[in-house]
C-alpha positions, 0 to 999 in steps of 0.5 A: 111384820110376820117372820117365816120362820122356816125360811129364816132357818132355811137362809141360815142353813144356807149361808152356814153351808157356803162359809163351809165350801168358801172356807177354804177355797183358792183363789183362781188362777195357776202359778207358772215360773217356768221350767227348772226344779224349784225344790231339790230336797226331800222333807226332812223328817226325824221319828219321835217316840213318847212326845205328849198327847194333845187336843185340837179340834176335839181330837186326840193328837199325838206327834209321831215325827218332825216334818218340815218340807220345801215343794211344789203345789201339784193340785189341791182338794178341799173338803167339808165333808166327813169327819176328816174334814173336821181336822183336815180341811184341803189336801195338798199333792206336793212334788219335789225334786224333779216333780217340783219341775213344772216342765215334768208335772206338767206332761202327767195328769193328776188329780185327787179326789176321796182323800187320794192323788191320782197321776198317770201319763202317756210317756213317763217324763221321769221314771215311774219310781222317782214320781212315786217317791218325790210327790205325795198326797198330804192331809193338812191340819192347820194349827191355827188361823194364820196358817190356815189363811196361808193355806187359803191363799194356795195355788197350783204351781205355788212353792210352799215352806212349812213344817210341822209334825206327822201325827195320828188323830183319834176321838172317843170313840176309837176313829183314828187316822195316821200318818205315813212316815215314809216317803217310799210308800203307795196305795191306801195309807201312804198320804202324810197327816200334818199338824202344820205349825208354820207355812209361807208361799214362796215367790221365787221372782222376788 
């Protein structure tokens, strides 16, 4: 039997590609509950000065803040492109207060695309300001493979608990990446980088 070797390494090429877009992608579908605010609360957050450095993923991270949120799925964004990705594999925008309202979100456009969450809306269901400061674009680190299965499973519409760190990534050669650590802010550097150590999907019907 005669081997193509070239297209043995064409096949492989192509299945290594297809694990890296399937990795992290959601299952079909849209969770609706229904209106009615479903995340009062704001993430908790508390600043963290002098916490150690440590390896994941063969960068260097280092815990700024303690991170820990309730809130509503309002899109997902996977990735397997650019060195982000190596960290950071899906990008959440996640709503709470009254952006955790299904009623609300849904009467605003969203969209994320290049690592940014886009929104805009005919008539403002809330004011602009309270969107502004109750949803946020996220970047998630998973800390291990049951999170990172969690994530997997992601839905728009999903309520999600998880909680974690906000960090600043950075290798050798002097890339780095930061998190925000205030939920006030927009525009470029105001999406919150999460090492996520704990995450569940919450169904409110049970």
């Amino acid at each position: 039997m005669t081997l193509n070797v070239r297209n043995i390494v064409g096949s492989l090429f192509l299945l290594i590609m297809l694990a890296s877009l399937i990795r992290f992608w959601p299952l079909g579908g849209e969770v609706s509950y229904g209106p009615g605010v479903l995340a009062p609360d704001e993430p908790v957050q508390e600043n963290i000065s002098n916490a150690p450095m440590f390896m994941h993923n063969d960068y260097f991270i280092t815990p700024l803040a303690t991170f820990e949120a309730s809130a509503r799925v309002l899109s997902r964004k996977n990735y397997s492109w650019g060195r982000e990705s190596d960290l950071s594999p899906v990008d959440f925008a996640l709503g709470w207060g009254r952006m955790s309202d299904e009623a609300v979100y849904n009467q605003i456009q969203i969209r994320q695309n290049h690592r940014f969450y886009y929104w805009r809306a005919r008539q403002f269901p809330i004011p602009r300001r309270e969107i502004e400061i109750s949803s946020a674009n996220m970047h998630m680190i998973p800390a291990n493979r049951s999170v990172e299965r969690a994530m997997k499973r992601v839905r728009k519409g999903d309520l999600v608990n998880f909680s974690g760190k906000l960090v600043r990534a950075e290798s050798a050669d002097g890339w780095h990446w930061v998190s925000s650590l205030t939920r006030t802010d927009t525009g470029n550097g105001a999406c919150e980088l999460v090492f996520v150590e704990k995450f569940e999907i919450v169904d409110v019907r049970i």
